[in-house]
N, C-alpha and C positions, 0 to 999 in steps of 0.2 A: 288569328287575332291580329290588330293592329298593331305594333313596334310603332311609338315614337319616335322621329329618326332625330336625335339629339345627342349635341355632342355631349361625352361622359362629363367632361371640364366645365361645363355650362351649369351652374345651381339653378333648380326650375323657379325660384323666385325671379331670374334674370328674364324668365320666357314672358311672364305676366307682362304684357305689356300693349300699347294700342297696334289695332291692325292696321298692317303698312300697305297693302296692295288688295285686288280684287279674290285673291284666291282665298286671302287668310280673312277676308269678309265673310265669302261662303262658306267656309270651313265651319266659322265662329258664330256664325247667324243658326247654321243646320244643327252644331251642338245644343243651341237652344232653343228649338225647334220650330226656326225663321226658315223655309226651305227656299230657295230659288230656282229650285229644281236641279236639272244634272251639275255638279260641279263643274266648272270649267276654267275656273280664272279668270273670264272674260264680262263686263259690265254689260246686260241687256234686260230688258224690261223685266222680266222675274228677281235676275236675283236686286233689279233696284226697288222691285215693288215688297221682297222679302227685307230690305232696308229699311222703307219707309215704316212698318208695321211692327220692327223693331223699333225705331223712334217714337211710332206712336204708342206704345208697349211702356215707354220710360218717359211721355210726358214733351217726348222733345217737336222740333218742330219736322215736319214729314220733307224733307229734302230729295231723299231718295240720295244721296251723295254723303260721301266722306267728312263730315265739315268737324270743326275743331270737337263744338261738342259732344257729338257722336263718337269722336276718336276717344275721346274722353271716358267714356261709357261702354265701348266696346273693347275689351280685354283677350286680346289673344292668351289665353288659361292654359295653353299648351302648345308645342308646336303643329304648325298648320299640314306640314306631311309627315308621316311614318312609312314603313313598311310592312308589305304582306309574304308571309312564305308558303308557298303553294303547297300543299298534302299530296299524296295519294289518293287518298280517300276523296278530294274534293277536286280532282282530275279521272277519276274512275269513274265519278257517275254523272259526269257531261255527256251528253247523248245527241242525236240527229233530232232536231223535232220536225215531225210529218206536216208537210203542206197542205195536205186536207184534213176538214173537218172526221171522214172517217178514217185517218191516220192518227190521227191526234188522238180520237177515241180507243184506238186499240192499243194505245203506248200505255202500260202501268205509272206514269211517272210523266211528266212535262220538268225537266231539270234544266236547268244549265243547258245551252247547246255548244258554250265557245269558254276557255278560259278569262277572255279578254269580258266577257257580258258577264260571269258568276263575278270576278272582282268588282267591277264599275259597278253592277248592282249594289252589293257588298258594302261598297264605300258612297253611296252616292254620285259616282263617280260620271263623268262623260268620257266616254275611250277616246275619244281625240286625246283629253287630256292626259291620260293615263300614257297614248303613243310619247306625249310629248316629255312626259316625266320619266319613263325608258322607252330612249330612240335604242337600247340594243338588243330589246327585248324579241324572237321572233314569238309572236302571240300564236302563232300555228302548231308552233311545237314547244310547248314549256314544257318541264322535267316536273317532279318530283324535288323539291328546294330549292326552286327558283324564288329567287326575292325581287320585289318589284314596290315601287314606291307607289304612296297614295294618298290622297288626301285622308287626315287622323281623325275620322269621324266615322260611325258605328251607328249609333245610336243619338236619337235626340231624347233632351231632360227639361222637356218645360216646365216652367216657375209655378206650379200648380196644378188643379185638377180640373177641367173642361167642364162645366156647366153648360154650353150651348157653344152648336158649331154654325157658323154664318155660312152661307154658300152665296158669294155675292159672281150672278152667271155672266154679267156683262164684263167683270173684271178677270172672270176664272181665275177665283181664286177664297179658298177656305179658311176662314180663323176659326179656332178656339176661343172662348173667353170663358173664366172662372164666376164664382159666384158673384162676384163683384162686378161686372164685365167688362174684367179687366185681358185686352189680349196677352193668351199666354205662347201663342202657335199659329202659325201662317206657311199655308201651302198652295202652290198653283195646282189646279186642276182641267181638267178636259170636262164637258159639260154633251149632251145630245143635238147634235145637229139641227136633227128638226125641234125647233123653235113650241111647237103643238104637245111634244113633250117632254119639256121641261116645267118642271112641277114649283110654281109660287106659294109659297105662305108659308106655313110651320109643320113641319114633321117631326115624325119622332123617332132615335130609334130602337128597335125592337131584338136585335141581334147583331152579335159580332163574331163573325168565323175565321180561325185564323186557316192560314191554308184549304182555301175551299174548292170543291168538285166545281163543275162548270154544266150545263144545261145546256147543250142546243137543240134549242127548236127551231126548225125550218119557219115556221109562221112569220119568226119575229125575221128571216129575211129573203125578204120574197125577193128581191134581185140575184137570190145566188141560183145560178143554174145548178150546182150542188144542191141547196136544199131542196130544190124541186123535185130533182131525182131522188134522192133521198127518202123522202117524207115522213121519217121518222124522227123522234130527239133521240140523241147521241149524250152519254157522261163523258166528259171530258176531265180525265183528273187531275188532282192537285198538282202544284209544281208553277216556278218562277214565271212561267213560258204557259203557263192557264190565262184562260181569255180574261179571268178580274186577277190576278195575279195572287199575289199572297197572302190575302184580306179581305172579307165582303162584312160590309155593314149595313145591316139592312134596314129598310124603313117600313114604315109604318102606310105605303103607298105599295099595293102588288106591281112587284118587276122593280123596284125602283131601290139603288143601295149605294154606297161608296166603295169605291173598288182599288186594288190595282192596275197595277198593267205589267203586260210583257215587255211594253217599250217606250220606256221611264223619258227615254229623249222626246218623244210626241207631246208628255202632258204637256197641257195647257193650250193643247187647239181643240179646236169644235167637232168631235167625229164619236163620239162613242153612242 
């Protein structure tokens, strides 16, 4: 679990306060589940477009930037790093993941493959940013209570319950809005490459699997010299490092669903 890293002397009525840099944006934005994708500290087109969608959220004007107002409204509620202390348990079942499709199918488990990808998962995190928050970390060999800082988000708490999700494809990028359509949540997304299908108008959905198997069928990719030979579908099972990752929601269109990913740093380009 996340440790707050705050000093004991500090009263948390002192924390409440406007966010002062890039990091304690994304921290503060993803607690309320404005994502801008991997944390990183650094200002670029997501987490400014996770900005704006906050602003437009509270009425204000879409900037994408820091400006008085916003500072005004967006409340650092906590400090923006804590700390993680590494288990046993959650270094013992980091594992190799197989490079081929029938590797992957025979592993019981798609976990973790690196301690530095289970936290940066964990936290929302970008492991650049993670090197950067311990430069004395070696990520190759952590122990058993090693502590390592991170940005102090877990879990996002949107301001309500999703009546309808937008998938707007030219922006890649997801909102929520409640009964009211008021946006309550804003995530960048990866959308299908080819253009033929990606699916316009309203769907619906139909299912929500958390941790789900995975299906390969050679059909769906005829450029793999692997599926060729193959020619069989392969399960491929659950686990962080499964090809929709740790979530399928599916729709109301056969083949078509919201996913995760194995590699949270990609969303939001054109490939799946």
């Amino acid at each position: 679990e996340v440790t707050p890293a705050i000093d004991p002397d500090e009263s948390t009525e002192n924390q409440i306060r406007p966010v002062a840099n890039w990091l304690e944006i994304q921290v503060e934005l993803a607690r309320r589940g404005f994502s801008g994708g991997s944390i990183d500290g650094v200002r670029g087109p997501q987490s400014s477009a996770a900005l704006r969608a906050f602003q437009r959220s509270i009425g204000l004007t879409e900037t994408g930037d820091l400006d008085p107002m916003t500072g005004e409204n967006l409340l650092l509620t906590a400090p923006a790093i804590g700390t993680h202390l590494f288990t046993a348990d959650e270094l013992d079942a980091l594992q190799s993941i197989g490079t081929t499709w029938l590797a992957k199918s025979e592993q019981p488990t798609l976990a973790y493959a690196t301690a530095l990808e289970c936290v940066a998962e964990h936290y929302h995190a970008s492991p650049n940013l993670l090197k950067r928050l311990n430069p004395q970390t070696d990520w190759n060999s952590v122990q058993p209570g090693t502590s390592v800082q991170v940005p102090a988000v877990e879990r996002t708490n949107p301001a309500g319950h999703a009546a309808q999700l937008h998938i707007r494809l030219a922006a890649h990028e997801l909102e929520a809005t409640d009964e009211n359509e008021h946006v309550i949540a804003h995530f960048p997304v990866s959308i299908a490459r080819n253009v033929e299908k990606r699916p316009v108008g309203e769907l619906h959905v139909t299912v929500v699997i958390p941790n789900p198997n995975y299906t390969f069928d050679p059909d769906v990719f005829p450029e793999s010299p692997e599926a060729k030979e193959l020619g069989r579908k392969l399960i491929i099972q659950p686990g962080p490092n499964n090809p929709v990752g740790i979530a399928w929601i599916g729709l109301d269109r056969t083949g078509y669903g919201i996913h995760g990913t194995p590699e949270p740093e990609k969303v939001g380009r054109t490939e799946s």
